[in-house]
C-alpha positions in Angstrom: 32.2 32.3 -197.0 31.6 35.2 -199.0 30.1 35.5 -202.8 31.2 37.7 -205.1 29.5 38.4 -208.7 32.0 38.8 -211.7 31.9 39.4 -215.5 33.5 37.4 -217.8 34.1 37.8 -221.5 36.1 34.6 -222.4 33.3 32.7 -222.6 31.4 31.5 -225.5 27.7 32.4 -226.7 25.8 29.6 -224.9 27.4 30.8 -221.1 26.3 33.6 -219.4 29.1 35.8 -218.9 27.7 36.7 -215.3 29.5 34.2 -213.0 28.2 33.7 -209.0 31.7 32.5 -207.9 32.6 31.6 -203.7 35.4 33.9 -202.1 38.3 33.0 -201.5 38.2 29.6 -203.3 36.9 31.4 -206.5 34.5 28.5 -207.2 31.6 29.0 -209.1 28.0 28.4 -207.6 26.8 25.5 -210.3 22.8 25.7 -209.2 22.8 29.5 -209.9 25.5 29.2 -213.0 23.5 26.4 -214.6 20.2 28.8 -214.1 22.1 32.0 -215.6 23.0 29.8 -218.7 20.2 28.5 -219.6 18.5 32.5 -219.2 21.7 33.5 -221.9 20.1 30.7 -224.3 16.7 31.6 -224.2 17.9 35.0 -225.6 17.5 37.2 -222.5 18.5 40.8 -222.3 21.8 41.3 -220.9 20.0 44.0 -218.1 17.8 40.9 -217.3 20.7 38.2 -217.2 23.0 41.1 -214.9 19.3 41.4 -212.3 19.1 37.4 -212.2 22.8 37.6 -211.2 22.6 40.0 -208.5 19.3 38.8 -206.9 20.4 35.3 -206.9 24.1 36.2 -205.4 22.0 38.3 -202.2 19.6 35.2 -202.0 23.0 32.8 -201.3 24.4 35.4 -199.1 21.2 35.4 -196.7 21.1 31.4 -197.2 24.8 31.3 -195.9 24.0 33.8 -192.9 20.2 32.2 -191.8 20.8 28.5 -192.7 23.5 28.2 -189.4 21.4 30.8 -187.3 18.4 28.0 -187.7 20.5 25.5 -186.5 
């Protein structure tokens, strides 16, 4: 599974418009979502919501790869 990070503008002022979403299904990665949001409340700058994104959609990338190498 791959992860992609998009923008959205069709969302409303309480949703961060950086969305962590799972290719090819195109479902969105709640956990990191929720966490995103809840950064876009507390007034953060859009630089620092756009960073959170990124970092958070490379951590889930290594998680997919090292979680079945452990195995």
């Amino acid at each position: 599974m791959t992860y992609q990070l998009i923008y959205r503008v069709d969302l409303g002022n309480a949703q961060s418009p950086f969305r962590v979403v799972a290719q090819p299904t195109s479902r969105e990665v709640g956990w990191i979502n929720r966490f995103l949001d809840q950064c876009c409340v507390r007034g953060l700058a859009w630089h620092t919501l756009r960073g959170y994104a990124f970092a958070l959609m490379q951590f889930v990338r290594w998680w997919a790869i090292a979680i079945p190498r452990m195995k």
